[in-house]
C-alpha positions as CSV (number, residue, x, y, z in Angstrom):
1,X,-33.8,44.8,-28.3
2,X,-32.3,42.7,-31.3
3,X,-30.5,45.1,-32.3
4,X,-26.7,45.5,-33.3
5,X,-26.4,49.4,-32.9
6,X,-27.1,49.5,-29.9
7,X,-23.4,48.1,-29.0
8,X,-21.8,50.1,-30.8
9,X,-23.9,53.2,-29.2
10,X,-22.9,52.1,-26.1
11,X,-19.2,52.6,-26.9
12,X,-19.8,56.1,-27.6
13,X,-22.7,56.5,-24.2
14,X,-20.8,54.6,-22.0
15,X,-17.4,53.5,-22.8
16,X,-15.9,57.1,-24.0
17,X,-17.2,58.8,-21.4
18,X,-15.8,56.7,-18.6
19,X,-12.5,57.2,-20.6
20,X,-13.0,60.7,-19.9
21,X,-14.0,60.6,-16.5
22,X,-10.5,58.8,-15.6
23,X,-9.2,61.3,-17.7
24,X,-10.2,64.1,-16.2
25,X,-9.4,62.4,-12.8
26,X,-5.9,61.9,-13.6
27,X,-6.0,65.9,-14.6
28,X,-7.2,67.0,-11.5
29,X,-4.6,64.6,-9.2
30,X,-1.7,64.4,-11.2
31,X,-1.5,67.7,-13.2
32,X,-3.2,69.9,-10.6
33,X,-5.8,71.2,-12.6
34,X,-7.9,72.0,-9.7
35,X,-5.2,73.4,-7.0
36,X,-6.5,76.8,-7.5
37,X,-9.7,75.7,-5.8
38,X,-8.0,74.3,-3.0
39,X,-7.8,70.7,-4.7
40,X,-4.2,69.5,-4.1
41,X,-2.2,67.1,-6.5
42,X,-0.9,63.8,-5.5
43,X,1.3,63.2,-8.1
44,X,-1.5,60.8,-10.0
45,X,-4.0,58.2,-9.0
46,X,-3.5,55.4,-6.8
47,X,-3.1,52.4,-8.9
48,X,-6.0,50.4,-7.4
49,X,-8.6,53.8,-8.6
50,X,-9.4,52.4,-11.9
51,X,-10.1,48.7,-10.4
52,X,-12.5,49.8,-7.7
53,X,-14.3,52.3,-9.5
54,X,-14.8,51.0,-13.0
55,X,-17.8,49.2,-11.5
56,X,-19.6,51.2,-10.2
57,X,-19.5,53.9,-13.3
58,X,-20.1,51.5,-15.7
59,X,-23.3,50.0,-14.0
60,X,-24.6,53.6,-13.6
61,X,-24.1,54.7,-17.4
62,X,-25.5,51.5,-18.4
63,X,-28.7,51.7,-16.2
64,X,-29.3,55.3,-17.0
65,X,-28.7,54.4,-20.7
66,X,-30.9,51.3,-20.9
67,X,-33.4,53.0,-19.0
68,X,-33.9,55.9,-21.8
69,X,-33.5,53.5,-24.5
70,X,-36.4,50.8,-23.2
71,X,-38.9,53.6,-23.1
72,X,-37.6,54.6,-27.1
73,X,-38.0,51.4,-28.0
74,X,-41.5,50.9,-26.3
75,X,-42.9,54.2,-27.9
76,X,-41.7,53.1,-31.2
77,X,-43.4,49.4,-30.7
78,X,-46.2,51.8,-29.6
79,X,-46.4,53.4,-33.0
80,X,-44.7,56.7,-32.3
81,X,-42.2,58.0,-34.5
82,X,-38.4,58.0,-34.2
83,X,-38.2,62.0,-33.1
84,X,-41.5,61.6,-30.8
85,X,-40.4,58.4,-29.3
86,X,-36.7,60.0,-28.4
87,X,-38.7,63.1,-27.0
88,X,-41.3,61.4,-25.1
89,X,-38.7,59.0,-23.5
90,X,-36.5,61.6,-22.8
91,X,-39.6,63.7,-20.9
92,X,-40.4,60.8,-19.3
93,X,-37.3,59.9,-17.6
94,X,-35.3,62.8,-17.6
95,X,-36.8,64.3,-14.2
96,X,-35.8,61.1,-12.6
97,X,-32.2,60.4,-14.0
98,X,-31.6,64.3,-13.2
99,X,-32.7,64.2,-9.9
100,X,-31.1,60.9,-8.9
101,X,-27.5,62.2,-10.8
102,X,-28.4,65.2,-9.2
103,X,-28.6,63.6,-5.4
104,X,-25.6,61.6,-6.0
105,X,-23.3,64.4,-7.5
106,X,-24.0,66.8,-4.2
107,X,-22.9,63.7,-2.3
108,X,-20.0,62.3,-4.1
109,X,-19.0,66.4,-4.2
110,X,-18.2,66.3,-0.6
111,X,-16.3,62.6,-0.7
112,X,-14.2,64.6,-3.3
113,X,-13.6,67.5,-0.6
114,X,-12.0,64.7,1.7
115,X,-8.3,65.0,3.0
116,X,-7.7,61.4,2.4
117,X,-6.5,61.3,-1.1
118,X,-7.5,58.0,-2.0
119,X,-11.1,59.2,-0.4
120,X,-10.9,62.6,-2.6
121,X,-10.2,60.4,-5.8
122,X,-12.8,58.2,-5.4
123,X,-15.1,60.9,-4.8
124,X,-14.1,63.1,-7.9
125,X,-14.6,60.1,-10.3
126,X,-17.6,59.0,-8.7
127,X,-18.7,63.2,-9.0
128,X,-17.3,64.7,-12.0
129,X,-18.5,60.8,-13.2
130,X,-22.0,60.8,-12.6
131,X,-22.3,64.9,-13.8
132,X,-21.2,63.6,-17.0
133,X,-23.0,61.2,-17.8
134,X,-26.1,62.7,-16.1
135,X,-26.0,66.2,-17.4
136,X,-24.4,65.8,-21.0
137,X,-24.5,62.0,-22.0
138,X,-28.4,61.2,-21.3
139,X,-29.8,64.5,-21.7
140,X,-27.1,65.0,-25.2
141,X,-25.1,62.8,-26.4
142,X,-27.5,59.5,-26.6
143,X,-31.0,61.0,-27.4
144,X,-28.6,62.5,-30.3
145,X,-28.0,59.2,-31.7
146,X,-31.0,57.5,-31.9
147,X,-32.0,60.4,-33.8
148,X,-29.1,60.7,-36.2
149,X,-28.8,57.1,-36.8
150,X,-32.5,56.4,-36.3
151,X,-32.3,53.2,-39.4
152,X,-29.5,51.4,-37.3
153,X,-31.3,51.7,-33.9
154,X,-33.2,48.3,-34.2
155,X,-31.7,46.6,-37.1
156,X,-31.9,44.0,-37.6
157,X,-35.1,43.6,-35.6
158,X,-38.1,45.3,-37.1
159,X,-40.2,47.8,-35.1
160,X,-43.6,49.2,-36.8
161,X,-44.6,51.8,-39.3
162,X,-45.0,55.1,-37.6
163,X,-48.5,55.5,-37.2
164,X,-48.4,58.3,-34.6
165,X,-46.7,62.0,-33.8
166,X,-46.4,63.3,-30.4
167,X,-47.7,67.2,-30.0
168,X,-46.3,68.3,-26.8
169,X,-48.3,70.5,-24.8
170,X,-47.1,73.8,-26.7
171,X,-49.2,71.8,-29.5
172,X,-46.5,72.6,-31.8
173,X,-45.7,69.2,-33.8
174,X,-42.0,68.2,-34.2
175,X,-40.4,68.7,-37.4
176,X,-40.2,66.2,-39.3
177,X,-37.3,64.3,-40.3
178,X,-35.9,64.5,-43.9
């Protein structure tokens, strides 16, 4: 893509929020925020958590984020503007991204309900993981800043004049940006 911001996006779309799974991970197992559902503490995480699981989180956020920012940048090469290119990329491949998050957060829920503990811990970061970044990262958070910071996105690369405006089906136009 050529383009420097999209780093530095990726700290805030990937990084942060797999900061916050762990976090939330070390809530639930070594603070007991979930014993009144039945969830018991352990007294933390096992040590070894953070080195098998980093992985796999970090491969899914950046799939799921490269994947919405391809189809931004190839409505933008297509003429599109910054607002329509974001919504049309983001109609295009949020069905998929929330139905696959979907799948794998009903299936991951039920490694988390496992009586092993080092099972259940895996399970709620791989859960709790995949919800976030499914349900409040793609569909939030990232369309979010390629449309506040909509100069930076491919700079120093050069992407066309907008030429075009989507009109979604309701054939109301998007508001332009100011």
């Amino acid at each position: 893509f050529k383009s420097y911001f999209v780093a530095v996006k990726m700290v805030f779309t990937v990084a942060l929020p797999i900061v916050a799974e762990y976090g939330f991970a070390a809530g639930v197992f070594q603070h007991g925020w979930l014993e009144w559902a039945g969830i018991p503490s352990t007294g933390g995480l096992k040590w070894t958590m953070v080195y098998s699981t980093s992985g796999f989180l970090f491969a899914l956020a950046m799939d799921y984020d490269l994947f919405l920012f391809a189809r931004v940048y190839e409505r933008r090469m297509q003429g599109f503007d910054n607002a329509s290119a974001v919504r049309m990329a983001l109609e295009e491949t949020g069905p998929l991204i929330s139905l696959a998050g979907t799948i794998m957060v009903v299936s991951f829920f039920f490694v988390f309900l496992s009586t092993v503990p080092v099972i259940a811990q895996m399970g709620c970061l791989y859960c709790f993981g995949v919800a976030l970044d499914v349900y409040i990262v793609r569909l939030w958070l990232a369309p979010a800043a390629l449309c506040i910071f909509e100069q930076a996105n491919y700079w120093p690369g050069k992407v066309p004049d907008p030429t075009k405006c989507y009109v979604p089906d309701d054939g109301l136009p998007l508001p332009k940006a100011q």
